[in-house]
N, C-alpha and C positions, 0 to 999 in steps of 0.2 A: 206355600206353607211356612208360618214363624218358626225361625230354630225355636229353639226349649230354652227356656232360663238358665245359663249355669248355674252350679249350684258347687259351693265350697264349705268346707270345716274348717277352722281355723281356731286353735289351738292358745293357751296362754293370753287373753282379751284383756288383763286389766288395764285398767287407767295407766297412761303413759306408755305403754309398752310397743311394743313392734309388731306382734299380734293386732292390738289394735288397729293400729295405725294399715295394716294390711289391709284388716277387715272392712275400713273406711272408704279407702282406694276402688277395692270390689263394688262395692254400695252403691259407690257413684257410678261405676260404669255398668250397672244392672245389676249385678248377679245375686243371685238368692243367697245368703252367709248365716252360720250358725257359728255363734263362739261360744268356745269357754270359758271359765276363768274355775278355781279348787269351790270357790265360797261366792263370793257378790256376785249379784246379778249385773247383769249390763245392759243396759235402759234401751240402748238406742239399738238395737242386734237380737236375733231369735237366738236365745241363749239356753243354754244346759250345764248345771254343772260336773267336772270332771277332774279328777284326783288320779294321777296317772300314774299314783302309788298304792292304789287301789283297786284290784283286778273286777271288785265287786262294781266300781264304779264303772268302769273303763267298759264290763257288759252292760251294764244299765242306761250307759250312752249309747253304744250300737246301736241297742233295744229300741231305746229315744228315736234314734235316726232311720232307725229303718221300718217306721211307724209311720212317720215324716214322710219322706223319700227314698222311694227304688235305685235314686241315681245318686252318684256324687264324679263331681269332674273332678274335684284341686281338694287336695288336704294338706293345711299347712301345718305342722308341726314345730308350734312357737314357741312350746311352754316349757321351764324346764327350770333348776334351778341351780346356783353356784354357791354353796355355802363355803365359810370359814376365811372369808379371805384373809381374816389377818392369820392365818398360818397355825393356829394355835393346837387342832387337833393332833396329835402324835397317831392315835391306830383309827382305824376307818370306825364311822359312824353307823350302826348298820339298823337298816329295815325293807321290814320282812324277811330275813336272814341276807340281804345284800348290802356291799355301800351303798350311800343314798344316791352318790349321784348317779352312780349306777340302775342302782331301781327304779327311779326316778327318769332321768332326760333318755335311758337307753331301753329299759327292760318295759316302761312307761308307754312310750311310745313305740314300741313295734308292737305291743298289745294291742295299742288305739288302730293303728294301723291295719291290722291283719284283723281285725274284726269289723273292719271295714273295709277289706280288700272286695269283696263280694258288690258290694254298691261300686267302688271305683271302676271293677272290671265291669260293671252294667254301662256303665256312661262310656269306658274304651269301647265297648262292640260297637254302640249306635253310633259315637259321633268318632270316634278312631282316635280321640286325643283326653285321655286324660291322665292327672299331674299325681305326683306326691312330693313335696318340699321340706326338707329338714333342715330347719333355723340352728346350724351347727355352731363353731366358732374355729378363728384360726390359733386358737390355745388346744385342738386335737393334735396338733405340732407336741403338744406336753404329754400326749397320749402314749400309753406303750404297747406292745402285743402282749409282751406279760401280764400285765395286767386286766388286759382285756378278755387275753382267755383263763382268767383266772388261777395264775403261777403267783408265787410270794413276790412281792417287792414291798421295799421301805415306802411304809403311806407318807402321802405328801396331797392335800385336799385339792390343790391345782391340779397336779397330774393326776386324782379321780376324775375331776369334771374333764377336761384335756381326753382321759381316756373316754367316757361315756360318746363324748365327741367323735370320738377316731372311730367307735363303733357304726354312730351313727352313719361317719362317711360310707363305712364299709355295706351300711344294710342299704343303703338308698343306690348302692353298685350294685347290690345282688339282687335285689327290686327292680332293677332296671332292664336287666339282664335277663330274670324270669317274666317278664312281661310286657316289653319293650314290640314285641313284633304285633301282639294284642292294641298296641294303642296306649297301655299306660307306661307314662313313662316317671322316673324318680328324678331326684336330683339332691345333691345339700347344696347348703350355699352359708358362707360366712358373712355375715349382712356387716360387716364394717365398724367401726368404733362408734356405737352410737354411746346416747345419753337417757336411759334408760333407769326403772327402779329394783334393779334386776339385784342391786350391793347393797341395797336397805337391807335382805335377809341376810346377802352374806356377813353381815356386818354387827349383827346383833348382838354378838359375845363381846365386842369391841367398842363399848358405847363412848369413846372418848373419840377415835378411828371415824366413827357414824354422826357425831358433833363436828368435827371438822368438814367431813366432805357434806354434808347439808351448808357449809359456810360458801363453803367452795363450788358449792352446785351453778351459781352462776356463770363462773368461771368455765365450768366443765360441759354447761351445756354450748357455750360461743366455741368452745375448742374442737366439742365431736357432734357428729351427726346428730340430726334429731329422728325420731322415731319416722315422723313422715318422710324425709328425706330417703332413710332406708327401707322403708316402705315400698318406695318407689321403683328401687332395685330389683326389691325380690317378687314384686306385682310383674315386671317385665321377665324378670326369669319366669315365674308362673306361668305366662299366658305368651309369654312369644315361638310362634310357631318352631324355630328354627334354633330353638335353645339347643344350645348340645351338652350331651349327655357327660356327667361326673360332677366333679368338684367346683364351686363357684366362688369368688371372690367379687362380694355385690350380684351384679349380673355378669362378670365376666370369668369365659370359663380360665382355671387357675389348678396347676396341679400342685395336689394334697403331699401331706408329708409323707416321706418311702413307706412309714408302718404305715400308711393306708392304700397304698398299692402293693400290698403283698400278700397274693392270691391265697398263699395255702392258708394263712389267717382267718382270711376273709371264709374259705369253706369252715375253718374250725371254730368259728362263732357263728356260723347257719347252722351247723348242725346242734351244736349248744345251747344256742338262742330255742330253736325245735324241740327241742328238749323241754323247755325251761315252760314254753307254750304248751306244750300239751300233759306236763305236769299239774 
């Protein structure tokens, strides 16, 4: 008898991006792929849109998916966003009563997630292997616990995304951990300095800032990675049998900043994150 088609979600699909470029990778090596992107469709991919600042969305795509398919092997979590880079915000941006980046790359994505755990855990029983990947960054280094479990600190827009991040690291630990003996297994992974259209948005307030690096775009793509290139990273993290489990630099495992290995944390944003879900 033929295996089953895998079958993956994958997250953040625009044009240029590392989502993308995942979801190509898969393509080619068979597997059934669904991406997203907030707004455009994506031509070449069985596409759905999703706003992962939008809870209304976020079920609508479950909905979507589990109409589609009873299974999901691999969910990459790609999408997500870094505003303000020129620094200019003084107090946090806030929607739906949270920071964005908050609500957005963290509170976003364990929504997408967990209304999708039910499909992941379908594909762990039968074939004993399947993924959740969180396209994190090594600026969760900026992240704080204060901030994470929401104590006062002086806003600063890097150390919001940085934090969203450290969360992340810490939910793909506790995901891991709950479901790891089942067959699915988590992981983050920092995909490396790519070249990316990820600072067009952060950069919007700053339109002299956003004139110059479009000058500079040539320069910056021969300097960092290209999408494909880390692509290629995180496809081997995805599907290599023998991945181990934590924190990743590319595909190699790489231990995370101390505030993401600090357990009692890590329980007091499960149970707050739990909160926030069944709110």
């Amino acid at each position: 008898m033929n295996a089953p088609v895998r079958r993956a979600v994958v997250t953040g699909a625009s044009p240029g991006s590392i989502g993308r470029a995942v979801a190509d990778v898969l393509d080619a090596r068979g597997w059934d792929i669904v991406v997203t992107t907030r707004r455009d469709p994506v031509q070449d991919h069985s596409w759905h849109p999703l706003d992962l600042a939008d809870r209304t969305s976020v079920a609508r795509f479950a909905e979507w998916y589990g109409d589609r398919a009873d299974r999901l092997d691999l969910l990459v979590n790609s999408a997500g966003i870094h505003l303000d880079l020129g620094s200019r915000w003084t107090s946090p941006q806030l929607l739906d009563g949270h920071e964005v980046h908050w609500r957005t790359n963290y509170l976003g994505t364990v929504d997408l997630t967990t209304a999708l755990l039910p499909a992941l855990l379908v594909a762990a029983d039968a074939t004993g292997d399947a993924r959740v990947l969180h396209v994190v960054s090594k600026l969760h280094e900026r992240g704080t616990v204060d901030a994470m479990l929401g104590r006062p600190v002086d806003y600063d827009s890097w150390a919001a995304y940085g934090t969203s991040k450290l969360a992340l690291v810490h939910h793909a630990a506790s995901l891991d951990q709950l479901h790891s003996e089942r067959g699915l297994r988590a992981f983050s992974a920092h995909p490396g300095a790519v070249s990316t259209g990820i600072a067009d948005r952060g950069l919007e307030t700053r339109p002299v800032l956003r004139r110059l690096r479009r000058i500079a775009q040539p320069l910056e793509r021969r300097m960092l990675m290209s999408p494909a290139e880390s692509a290629d990273h995180l496809v081997r993290l995805a599907t290599d049998p023998d991945t181990a489990a934590g924190y990743h630099h590319k595909s190699r495992p790489t231990p995370p900043a101390p505030a993401a290995r600090d357990r009692d944390a890590r329980a007091r944003l499960a149970e707050a994150t739990a909160d926030w879900l069944a709110g």
